[in-house]
Structures are given as structure tokens and as C-alpha cells.
CHARMM internal coordinates of N, CA and C (Angstrom, degrees):
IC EDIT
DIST 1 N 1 CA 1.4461
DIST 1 CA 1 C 1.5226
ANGL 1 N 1 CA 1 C 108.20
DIST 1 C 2 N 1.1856
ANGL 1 CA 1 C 2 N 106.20
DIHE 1 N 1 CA 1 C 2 N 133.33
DIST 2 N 2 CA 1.7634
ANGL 1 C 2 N 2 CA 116.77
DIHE 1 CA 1 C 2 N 2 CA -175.25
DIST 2 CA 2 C 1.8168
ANGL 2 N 2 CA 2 C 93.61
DIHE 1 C 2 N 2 CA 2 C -82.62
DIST 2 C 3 N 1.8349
ANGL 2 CA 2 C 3 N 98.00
DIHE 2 N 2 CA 2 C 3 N 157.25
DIST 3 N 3 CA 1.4930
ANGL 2 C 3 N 3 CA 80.23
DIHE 2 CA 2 C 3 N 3 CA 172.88
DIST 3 CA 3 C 1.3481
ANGL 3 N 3 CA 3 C 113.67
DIHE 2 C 3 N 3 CA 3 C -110.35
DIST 3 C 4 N 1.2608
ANGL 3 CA 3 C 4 N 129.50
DIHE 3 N 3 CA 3 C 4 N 37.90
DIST 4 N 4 CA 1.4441
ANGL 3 C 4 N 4 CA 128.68
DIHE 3 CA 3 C 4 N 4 CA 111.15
DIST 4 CA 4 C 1.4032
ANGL 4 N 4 CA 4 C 147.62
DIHE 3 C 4 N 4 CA 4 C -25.31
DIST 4 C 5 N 1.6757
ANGL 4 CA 4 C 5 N 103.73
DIHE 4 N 4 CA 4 C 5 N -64.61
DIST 5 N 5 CA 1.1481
ANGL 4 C 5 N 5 CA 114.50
DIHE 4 CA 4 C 5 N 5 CA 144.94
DIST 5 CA 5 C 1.8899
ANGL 5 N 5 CA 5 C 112.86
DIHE 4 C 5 N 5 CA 5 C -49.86
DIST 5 C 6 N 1.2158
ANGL 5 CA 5 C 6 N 144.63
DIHE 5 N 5 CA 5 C 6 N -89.07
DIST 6 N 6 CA 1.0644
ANGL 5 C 6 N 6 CA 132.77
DIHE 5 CA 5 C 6 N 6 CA -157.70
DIST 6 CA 6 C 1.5301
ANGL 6 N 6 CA 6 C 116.95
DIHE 5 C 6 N 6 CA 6 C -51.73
DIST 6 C 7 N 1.2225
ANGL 6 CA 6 C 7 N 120.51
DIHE 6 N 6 CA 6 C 7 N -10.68
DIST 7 N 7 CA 1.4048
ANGL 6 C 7 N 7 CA 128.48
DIHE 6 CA 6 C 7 N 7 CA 164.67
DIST 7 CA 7 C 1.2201
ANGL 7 N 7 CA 7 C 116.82
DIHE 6 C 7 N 7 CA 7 C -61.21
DIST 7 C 8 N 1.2499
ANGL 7 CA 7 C 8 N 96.07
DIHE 7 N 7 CA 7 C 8 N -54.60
DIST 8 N 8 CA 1.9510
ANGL 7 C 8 N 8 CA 117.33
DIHE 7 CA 7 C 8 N 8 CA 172.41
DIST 8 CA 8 C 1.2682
ANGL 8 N 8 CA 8 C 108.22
DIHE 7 C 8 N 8 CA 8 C -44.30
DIST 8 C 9 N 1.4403
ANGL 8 CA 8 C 9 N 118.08
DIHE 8 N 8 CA 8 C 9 N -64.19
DIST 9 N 9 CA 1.5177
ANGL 8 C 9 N 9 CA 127.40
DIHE 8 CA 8 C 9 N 9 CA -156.75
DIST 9 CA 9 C 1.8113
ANGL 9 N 9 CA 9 C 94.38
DIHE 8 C 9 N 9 CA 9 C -66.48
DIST 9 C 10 N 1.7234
ANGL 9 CA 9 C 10 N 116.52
DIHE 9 N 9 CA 9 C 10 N -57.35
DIST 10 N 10 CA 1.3780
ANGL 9 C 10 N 10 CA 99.91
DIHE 9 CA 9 C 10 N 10 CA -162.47
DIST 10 CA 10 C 1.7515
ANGL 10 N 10 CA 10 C 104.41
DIHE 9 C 10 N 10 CA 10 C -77.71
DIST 10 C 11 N 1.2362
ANGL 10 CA 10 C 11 N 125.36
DIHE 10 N 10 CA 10 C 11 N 27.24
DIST 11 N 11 CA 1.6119
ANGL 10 C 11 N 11 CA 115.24
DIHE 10 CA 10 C 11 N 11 CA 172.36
DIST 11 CA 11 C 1.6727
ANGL 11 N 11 CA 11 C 89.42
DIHE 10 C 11 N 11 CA 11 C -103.37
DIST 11 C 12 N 1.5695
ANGL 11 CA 11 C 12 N 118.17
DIHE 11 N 11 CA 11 C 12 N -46.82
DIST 12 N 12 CA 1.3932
ANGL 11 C 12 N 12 CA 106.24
DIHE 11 CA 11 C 12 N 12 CA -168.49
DIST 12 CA 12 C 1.4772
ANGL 12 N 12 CA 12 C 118.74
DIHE 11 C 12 N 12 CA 12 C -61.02
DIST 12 C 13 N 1.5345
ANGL 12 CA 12 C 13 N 107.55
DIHE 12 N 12 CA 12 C 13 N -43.57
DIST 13 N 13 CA 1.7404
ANGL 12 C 13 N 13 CA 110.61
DIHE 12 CA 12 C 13 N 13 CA 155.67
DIST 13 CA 13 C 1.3926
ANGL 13 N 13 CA 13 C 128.46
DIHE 12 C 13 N 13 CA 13 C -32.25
DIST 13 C 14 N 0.9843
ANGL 13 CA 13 C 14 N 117.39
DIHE 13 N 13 CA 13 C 14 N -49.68
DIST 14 N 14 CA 1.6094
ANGL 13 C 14 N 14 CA 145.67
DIHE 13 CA 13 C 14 N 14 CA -165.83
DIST 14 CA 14 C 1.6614
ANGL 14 N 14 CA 14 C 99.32
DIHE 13 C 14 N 14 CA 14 C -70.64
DIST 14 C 15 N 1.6518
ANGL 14 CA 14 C 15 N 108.61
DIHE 14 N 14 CA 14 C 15 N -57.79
DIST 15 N 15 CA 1.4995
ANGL 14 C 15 N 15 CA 102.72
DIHE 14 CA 14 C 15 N 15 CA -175.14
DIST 15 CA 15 C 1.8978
ANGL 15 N 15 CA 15 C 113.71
DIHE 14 C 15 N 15 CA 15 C -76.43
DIST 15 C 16 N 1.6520
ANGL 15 CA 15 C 16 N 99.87
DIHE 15 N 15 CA 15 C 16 N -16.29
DIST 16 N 16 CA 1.5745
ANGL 15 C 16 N 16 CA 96.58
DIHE 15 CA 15 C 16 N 16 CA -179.81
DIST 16 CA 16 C 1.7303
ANGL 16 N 16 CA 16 C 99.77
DIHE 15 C 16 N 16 CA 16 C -91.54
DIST 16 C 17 N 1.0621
ANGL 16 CA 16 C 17 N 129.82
DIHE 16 N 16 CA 16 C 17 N -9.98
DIST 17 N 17 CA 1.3719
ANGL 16 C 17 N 17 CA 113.57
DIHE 16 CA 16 C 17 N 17 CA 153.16
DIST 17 CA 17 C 1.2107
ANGL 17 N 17 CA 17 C 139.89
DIHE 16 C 17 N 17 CA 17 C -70.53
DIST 17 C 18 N 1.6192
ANGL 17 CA 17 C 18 N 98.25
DIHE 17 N 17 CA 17 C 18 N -43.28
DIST 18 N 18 CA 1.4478
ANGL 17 C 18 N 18 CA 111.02
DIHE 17 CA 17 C 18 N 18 CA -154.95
DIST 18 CA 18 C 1.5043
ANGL 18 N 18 CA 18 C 82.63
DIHE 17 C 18 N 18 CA 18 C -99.31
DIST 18 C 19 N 1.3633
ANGL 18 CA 18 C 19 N 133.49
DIHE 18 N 18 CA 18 C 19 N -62.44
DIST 19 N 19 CA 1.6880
ANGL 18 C 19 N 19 CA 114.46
DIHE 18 CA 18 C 19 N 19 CA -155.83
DIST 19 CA 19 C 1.1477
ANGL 19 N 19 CA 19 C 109.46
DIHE 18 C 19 N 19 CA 19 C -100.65
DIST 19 C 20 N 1.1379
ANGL 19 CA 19 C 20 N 148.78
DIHE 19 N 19 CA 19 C 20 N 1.27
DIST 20 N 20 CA 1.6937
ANGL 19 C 20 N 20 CA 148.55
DIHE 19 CA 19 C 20 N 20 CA 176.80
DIST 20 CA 20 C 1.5055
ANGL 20 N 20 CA 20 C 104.75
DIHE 19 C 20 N 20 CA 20 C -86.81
DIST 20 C 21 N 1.1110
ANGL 20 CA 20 C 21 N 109.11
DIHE 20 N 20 CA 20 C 21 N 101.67
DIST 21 N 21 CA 1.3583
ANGL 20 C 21 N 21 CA 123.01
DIHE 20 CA 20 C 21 N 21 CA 157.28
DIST 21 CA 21 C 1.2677
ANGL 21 N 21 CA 21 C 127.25
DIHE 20 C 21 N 21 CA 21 C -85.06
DIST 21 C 22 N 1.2768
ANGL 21 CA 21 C 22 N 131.80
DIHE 21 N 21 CA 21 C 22 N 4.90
DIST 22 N 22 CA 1.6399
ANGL 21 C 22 N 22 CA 150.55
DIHE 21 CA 21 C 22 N 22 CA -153.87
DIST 22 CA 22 C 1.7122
ANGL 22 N 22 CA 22 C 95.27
DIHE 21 C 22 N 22 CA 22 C -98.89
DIST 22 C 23 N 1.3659
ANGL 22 CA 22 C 23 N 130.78
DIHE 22 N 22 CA 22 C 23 N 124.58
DIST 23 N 23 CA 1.3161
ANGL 22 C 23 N 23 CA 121.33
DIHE 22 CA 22 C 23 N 23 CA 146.88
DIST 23 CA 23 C 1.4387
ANGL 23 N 23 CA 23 C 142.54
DIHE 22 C 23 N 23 CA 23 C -112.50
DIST 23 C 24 N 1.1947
ANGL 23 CA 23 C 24 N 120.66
DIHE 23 N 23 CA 23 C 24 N 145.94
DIST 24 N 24 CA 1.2046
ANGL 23 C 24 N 24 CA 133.13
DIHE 23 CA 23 C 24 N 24 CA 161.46
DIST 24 CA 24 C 1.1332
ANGL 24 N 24 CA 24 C 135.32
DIHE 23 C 24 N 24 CA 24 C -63.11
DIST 24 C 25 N 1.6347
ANGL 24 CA 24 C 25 N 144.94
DIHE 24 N 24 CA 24 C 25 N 118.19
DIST 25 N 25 CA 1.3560
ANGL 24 C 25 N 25 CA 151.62
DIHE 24 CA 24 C 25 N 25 CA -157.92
DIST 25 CA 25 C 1.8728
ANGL 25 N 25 CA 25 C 83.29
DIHE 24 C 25 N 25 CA 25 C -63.83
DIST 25 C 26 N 1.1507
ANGL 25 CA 25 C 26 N 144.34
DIHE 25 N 25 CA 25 C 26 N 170.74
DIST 26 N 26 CA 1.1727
ANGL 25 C 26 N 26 CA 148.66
DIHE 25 CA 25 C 26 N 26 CA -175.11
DIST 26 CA 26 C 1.6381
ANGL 26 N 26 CA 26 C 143.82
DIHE 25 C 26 N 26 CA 26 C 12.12
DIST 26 C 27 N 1.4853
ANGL 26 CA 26 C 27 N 103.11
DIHE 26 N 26 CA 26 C 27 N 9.61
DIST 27 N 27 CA 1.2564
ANGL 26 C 27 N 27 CA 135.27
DIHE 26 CA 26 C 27 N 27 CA -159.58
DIST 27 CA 27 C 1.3070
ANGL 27 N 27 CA 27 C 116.44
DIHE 26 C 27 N 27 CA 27 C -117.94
DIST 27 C 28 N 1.4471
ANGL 27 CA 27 C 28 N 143.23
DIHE 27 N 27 CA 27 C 28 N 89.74
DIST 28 N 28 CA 1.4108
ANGL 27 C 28 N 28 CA 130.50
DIHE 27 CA 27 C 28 N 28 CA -158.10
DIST 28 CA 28 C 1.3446
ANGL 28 N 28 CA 28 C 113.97
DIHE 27 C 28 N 28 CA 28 C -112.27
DIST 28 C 29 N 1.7399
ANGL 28 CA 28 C 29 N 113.66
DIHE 28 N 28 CA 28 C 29 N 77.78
DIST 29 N 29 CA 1.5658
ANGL 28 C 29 N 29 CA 123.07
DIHE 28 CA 28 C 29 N 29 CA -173.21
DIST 29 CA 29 C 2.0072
ANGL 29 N 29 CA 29 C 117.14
DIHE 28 C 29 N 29 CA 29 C -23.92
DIST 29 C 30 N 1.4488
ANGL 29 CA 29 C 30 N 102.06
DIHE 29 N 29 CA 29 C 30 N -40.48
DIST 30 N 30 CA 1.0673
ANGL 29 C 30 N 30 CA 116.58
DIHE 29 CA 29 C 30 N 30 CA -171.28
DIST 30 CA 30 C 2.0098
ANGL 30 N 30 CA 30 C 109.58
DIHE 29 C 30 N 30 CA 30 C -51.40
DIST 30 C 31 N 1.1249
ANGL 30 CA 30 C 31 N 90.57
DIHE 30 N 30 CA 30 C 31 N -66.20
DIST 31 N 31 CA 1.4867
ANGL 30 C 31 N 31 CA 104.40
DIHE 30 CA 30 C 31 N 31 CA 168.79
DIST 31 CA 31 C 1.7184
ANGL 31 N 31 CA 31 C 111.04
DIHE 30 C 31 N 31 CA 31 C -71.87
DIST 31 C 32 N 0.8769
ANGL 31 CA 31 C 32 N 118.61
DIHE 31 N 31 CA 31 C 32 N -5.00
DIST 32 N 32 CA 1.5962
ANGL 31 C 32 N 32 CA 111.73
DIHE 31 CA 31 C 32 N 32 CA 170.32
DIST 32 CA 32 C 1.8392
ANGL 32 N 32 CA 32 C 98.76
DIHE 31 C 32 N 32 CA 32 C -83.83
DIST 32 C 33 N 1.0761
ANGL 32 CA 32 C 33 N 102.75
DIHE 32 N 32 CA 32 C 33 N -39.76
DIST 33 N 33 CA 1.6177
ANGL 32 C 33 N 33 CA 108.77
DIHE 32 CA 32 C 33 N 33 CA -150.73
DIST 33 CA 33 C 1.6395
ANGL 33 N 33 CA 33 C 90.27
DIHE 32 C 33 N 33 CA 33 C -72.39
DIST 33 C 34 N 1.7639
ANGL 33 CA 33 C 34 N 106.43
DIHE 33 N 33 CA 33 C 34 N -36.33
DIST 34 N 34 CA 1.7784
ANGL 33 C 34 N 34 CA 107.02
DIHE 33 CA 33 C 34 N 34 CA -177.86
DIST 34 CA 34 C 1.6136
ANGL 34 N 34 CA 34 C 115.60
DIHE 33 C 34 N 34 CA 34 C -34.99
DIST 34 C 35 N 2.1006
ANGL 34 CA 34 C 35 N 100.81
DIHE 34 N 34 CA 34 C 35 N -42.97
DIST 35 N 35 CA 1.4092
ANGL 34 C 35 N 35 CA 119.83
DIHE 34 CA 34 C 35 N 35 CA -139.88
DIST 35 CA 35 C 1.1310
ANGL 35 N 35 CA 35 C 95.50
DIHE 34 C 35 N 35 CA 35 C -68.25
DIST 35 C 36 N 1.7330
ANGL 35 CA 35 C 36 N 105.84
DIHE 35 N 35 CA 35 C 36 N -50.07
DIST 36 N 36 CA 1.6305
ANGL 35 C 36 N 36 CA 128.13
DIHE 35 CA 35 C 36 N 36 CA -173.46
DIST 36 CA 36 C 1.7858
ANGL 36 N 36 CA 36 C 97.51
DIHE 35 C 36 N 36 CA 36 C -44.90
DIST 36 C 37 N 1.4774
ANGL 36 CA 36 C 37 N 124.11
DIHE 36 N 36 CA 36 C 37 N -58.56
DIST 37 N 37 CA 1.5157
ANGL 36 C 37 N 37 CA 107.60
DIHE 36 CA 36 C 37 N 37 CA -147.00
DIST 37 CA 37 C 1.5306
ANGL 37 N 37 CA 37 C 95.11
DIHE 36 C 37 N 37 CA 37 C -90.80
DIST 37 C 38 N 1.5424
ANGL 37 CA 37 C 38 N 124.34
DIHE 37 N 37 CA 37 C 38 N 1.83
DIST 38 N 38 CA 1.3434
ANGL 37 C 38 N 38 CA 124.93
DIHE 37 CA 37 C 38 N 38 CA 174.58
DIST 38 CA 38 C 1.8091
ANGL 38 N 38 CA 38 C 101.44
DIHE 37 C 38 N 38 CA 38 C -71.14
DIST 38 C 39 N 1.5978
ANGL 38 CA 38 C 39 N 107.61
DIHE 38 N 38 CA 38 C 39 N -52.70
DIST 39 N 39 CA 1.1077
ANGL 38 C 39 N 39 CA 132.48
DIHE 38 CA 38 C 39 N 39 CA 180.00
DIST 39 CA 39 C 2.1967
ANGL 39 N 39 CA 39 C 109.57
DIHE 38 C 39 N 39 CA 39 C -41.62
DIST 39 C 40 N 1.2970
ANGL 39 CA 39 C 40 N 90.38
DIHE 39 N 39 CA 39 C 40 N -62.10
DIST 40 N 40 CA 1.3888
ANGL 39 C 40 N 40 CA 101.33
DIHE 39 CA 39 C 40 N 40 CA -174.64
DIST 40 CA 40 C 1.5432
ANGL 40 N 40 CA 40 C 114.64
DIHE 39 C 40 N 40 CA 40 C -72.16
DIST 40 C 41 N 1.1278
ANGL 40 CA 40 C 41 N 128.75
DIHE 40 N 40 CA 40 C 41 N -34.82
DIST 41 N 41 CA 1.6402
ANGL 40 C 41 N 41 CA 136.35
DIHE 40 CA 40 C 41 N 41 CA 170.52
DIST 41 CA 41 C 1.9246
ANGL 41 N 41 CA 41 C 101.29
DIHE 40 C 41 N 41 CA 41 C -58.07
DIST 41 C 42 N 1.2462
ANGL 41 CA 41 C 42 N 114.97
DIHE 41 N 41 CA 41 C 42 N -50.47
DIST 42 N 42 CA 1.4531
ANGL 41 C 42 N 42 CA 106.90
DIHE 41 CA 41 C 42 N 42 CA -178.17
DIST 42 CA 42 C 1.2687
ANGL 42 N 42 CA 42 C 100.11
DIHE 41 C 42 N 42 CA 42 C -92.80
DIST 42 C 43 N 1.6522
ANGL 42 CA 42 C 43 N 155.46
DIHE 42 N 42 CA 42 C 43 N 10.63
DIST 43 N 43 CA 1.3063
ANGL 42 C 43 N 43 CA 132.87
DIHE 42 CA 42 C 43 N 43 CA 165.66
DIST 43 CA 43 C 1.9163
ANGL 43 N 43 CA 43 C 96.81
DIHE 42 C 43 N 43 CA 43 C -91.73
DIST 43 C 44 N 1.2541
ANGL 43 CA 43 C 44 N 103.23
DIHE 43 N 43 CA 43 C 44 N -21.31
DIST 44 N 44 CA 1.7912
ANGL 43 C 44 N 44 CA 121.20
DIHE 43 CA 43 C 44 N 44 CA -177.87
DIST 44 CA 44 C 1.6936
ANGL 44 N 44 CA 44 C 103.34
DIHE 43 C 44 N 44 CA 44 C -74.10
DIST 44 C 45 N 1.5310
ANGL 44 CA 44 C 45 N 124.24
DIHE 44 N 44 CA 44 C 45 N -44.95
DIST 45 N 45 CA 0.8433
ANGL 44 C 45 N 45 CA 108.55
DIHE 44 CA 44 C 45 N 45 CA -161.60
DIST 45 CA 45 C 1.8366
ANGL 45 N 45 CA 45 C 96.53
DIHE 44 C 45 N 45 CA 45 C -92.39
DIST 45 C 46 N 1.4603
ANGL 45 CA 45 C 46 N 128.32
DIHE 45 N 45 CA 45 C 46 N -26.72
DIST 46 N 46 CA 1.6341
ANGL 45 C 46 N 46 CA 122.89
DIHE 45 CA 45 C 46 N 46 CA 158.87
DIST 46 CA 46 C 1.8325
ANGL 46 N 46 CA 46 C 125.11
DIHE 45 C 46 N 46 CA 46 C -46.37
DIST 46 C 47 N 1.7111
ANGL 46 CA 46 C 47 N 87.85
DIHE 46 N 46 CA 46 C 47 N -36.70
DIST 47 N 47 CA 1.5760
ANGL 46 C 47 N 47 CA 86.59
DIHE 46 CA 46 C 47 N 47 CA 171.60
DIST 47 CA 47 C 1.4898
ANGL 47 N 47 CA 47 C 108.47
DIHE 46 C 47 N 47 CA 47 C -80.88
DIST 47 C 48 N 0.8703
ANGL 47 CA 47 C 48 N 138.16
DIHE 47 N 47 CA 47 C 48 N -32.79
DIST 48 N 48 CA 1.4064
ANGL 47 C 48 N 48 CA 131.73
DIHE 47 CA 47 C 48 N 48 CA 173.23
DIST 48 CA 48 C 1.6071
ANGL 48 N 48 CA 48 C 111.01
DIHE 47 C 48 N 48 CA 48 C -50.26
DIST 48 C 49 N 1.0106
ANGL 48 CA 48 C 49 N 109.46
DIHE 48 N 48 CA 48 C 49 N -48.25
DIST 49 N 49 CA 2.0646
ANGL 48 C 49 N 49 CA 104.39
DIHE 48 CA 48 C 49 N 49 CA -173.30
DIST 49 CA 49 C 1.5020
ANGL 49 N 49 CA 49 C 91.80
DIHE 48 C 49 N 49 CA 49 C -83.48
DIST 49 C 50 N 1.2254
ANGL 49 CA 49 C 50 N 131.48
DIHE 49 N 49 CA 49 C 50 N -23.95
DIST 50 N 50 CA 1.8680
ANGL 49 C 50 N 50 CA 119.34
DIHE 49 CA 49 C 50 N 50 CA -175.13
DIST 50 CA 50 C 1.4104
ANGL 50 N 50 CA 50 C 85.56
DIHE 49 C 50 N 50 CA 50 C -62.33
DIST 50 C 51 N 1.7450
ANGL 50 CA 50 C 51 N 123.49
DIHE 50 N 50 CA 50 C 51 N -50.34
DIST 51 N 51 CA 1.4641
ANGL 50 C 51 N 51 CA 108.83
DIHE 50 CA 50 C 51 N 51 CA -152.63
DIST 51 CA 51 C 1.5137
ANGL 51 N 51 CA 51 C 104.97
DIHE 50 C 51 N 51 CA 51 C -54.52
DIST 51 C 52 N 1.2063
ANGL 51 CA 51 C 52 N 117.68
DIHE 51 N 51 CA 51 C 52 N -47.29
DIST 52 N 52 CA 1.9869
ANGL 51 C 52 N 52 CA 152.54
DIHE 51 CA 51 C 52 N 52 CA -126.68
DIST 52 CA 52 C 1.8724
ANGL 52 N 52 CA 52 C 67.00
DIHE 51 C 52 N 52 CA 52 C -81.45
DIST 52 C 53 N 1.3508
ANGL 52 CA 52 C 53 N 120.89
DIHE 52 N 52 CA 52 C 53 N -92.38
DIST 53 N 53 CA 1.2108
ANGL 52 C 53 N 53 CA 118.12
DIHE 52 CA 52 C 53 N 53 CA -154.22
DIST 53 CA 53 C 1.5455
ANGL 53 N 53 CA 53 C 116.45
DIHE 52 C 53 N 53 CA 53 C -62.94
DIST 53 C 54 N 1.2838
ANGL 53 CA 53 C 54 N 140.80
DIHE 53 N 53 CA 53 C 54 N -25.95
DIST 54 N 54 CA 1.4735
ANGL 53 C 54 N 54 CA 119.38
DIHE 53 CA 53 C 54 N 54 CA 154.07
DIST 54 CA 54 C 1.1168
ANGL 54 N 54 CA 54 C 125.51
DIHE 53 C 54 N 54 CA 54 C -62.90
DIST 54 C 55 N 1.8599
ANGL 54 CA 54 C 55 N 124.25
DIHE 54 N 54 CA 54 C 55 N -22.32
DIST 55 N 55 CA 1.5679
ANGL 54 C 55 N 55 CA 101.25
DIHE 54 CA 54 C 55 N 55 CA 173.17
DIST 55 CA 55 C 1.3220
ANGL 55 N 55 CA 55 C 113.09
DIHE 54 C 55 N 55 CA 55 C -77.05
DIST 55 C 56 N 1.1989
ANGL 55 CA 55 C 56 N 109.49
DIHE 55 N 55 CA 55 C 56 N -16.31
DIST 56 N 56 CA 1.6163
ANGL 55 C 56 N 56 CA 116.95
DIHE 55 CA 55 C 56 N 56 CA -174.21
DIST 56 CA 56 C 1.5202
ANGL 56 N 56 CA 56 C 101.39
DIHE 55 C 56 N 56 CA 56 C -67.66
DIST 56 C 57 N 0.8447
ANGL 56 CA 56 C 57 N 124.14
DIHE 56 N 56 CA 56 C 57 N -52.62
DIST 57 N 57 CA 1.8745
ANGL 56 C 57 N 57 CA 138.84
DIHE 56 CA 56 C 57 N 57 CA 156.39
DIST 57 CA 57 C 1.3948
ANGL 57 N 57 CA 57 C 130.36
DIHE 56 C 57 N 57 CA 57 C -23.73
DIST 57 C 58 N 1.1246
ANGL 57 CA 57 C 58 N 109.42
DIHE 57 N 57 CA 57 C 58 N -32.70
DIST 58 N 58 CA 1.5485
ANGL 57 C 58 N 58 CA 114.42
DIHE 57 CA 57 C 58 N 58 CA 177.47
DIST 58 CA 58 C 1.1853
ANGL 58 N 58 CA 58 C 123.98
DIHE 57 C 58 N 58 CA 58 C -131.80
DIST 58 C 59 N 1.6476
ANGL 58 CA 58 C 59 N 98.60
DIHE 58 N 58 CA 58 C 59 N 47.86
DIST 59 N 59 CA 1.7108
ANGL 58 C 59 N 59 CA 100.48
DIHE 58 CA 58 C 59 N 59 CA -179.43
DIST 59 CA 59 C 1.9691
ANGL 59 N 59 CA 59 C 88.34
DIHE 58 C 59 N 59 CA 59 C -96.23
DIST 59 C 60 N 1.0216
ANGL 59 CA 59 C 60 N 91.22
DIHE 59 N 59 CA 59 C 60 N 146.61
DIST 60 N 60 CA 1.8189
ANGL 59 C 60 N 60 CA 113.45
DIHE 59 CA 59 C 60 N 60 CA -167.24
DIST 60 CA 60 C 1.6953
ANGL 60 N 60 CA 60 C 97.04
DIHE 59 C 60 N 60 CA 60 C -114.50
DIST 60 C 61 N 1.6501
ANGL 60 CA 60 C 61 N 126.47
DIHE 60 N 60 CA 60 C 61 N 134.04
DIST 61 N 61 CA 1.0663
ANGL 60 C 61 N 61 CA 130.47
DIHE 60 CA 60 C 61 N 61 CA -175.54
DIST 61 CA 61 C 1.5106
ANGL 61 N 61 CA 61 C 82.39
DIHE 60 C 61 N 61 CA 61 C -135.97
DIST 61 C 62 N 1.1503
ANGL 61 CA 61 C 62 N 112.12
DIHE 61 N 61 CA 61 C 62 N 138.23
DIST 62 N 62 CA 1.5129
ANGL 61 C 62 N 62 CA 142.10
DIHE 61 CA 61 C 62 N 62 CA -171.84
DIST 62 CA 62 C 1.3222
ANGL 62 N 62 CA 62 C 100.06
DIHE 61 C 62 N 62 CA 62 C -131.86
DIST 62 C 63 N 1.8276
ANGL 62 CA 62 C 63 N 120.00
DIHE 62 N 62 CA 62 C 63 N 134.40
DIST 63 N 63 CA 1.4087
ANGL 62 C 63 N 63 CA 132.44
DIHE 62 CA 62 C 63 N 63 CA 166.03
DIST 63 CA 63 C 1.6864
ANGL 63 N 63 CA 63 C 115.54
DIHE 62 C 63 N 63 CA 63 C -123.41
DIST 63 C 64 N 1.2533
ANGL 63 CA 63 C 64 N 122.72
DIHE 63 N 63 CA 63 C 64 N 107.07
DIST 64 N 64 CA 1.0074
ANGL 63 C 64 N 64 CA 106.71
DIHE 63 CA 63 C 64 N 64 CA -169.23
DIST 64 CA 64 C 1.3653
ANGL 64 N 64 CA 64 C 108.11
DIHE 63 C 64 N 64 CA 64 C -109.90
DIST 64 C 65 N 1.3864
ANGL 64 CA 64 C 65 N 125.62
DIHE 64 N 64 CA 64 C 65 N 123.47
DIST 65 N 65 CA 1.6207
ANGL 64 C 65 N 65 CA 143.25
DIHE 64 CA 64 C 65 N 65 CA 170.92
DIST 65 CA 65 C 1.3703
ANGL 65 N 65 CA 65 C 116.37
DIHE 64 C 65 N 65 CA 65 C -69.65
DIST 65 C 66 N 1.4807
ANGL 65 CA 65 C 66 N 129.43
DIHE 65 N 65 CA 65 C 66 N 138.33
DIST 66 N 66 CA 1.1368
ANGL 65 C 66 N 66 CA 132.27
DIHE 65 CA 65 C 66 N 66 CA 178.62
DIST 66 CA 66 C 1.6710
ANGL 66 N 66 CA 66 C 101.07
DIHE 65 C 66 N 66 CA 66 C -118.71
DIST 66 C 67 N 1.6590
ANGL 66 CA 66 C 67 N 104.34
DIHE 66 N 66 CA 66 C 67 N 139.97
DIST 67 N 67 CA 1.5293
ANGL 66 C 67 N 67 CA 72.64
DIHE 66 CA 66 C 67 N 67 CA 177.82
DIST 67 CA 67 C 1.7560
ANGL 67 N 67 CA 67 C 99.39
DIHE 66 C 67 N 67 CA 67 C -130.35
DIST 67 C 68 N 1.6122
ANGL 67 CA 67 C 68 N 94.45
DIHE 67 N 67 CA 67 C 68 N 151.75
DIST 68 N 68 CA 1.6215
ANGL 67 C 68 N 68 CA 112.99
DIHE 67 CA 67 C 68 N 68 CA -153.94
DIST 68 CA 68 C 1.4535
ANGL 68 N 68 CA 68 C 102.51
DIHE 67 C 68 N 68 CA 68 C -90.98
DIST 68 C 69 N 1.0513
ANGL 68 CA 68 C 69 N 113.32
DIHE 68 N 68 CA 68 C 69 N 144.59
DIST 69 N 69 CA 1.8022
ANGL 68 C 69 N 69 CA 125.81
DIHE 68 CA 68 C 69 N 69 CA -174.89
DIST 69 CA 69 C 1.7090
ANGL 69 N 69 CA 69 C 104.71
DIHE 68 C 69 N 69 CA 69 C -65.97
DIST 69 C 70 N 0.7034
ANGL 69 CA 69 C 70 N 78.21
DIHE 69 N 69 CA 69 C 70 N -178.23
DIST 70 N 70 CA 2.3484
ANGL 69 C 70 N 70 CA 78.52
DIHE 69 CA 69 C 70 N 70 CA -173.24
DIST 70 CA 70 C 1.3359
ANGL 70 N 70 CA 70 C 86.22
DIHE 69 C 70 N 70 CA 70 C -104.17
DIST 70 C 71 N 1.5189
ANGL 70 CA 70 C 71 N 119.39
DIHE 70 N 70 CA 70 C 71 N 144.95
DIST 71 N 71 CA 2.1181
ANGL 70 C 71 N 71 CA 136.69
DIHE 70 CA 70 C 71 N 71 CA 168.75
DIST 71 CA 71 C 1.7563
ANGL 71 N 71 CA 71 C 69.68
DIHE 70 C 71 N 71 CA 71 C -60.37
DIST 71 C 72 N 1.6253
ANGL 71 CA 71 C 72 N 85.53
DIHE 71 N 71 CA 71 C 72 N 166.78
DIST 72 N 72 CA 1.3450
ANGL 71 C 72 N 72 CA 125.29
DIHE 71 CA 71 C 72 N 72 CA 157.47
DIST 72 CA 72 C 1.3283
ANGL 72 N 72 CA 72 C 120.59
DIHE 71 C 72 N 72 CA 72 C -142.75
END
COOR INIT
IC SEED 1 N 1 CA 1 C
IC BUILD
């Protein structure tokens, strides 16, 4: 999960908790919206270490040799 996506998920949580006042006969937005920002905090906090460990991954160390003529 990108954390885009988990951004997404804990705003859509957030607005079905916090601002939807509308209900559903068997359906309790409130606790849906919990699942969503439970959902989005841990797909946010997986994308965070995916990022952390590939940049850490592709640091490139280069040695470059010159090579010296022979004394005479």
C-alpha cells in the first residue's frame, strides 16, 4: 500500500466518523469509519518502512582508479 492510499483511507474514515450523521438500518458508519482510519494508519505506517528501506538500498559507492605511468 502506497501512502497515498493510507492517506486516503484515514481521511475517508475520519469523514464517516466524524461528519456523517446519516444512518443505515444495520450498518453503523461510525464503526465503519473506525475500520477505515485503523486500516489507513497501518497501510501509512507499512508504506513508510517500504519507502525507508529501498532508499536505504540504493545508495551506490563508486571507486574510481587512475592508472599512473611507470618512473623512468
Amino acid at each position: 500500500m502506497t501512502i497515498g492510499a493510507g492517506i486516503l483511507l484515514i481521511a475517508a474514515g475520519a469523514i464517516l466518523r466524524f461528519a456523517v450523521s446519516d444512518s443505515i438500518d444495520g450498518v453503523d458508519l461510525s464503526v465503519i469509519g473506525l475500520i477505515l482510519m485503523a486500516c489507513g494508519v497501518l497501510g501509512l505506517i507499512i508504506g513508510l518502512f517500504q519507502t525507508a528501506s529501498t532508499r536505504r538500498g540504493r545508495a551506490v559507492s563508486t571507486t574510481y582508479t587512475a592508472e599512473v605511468p611507470p618512473r623512468r
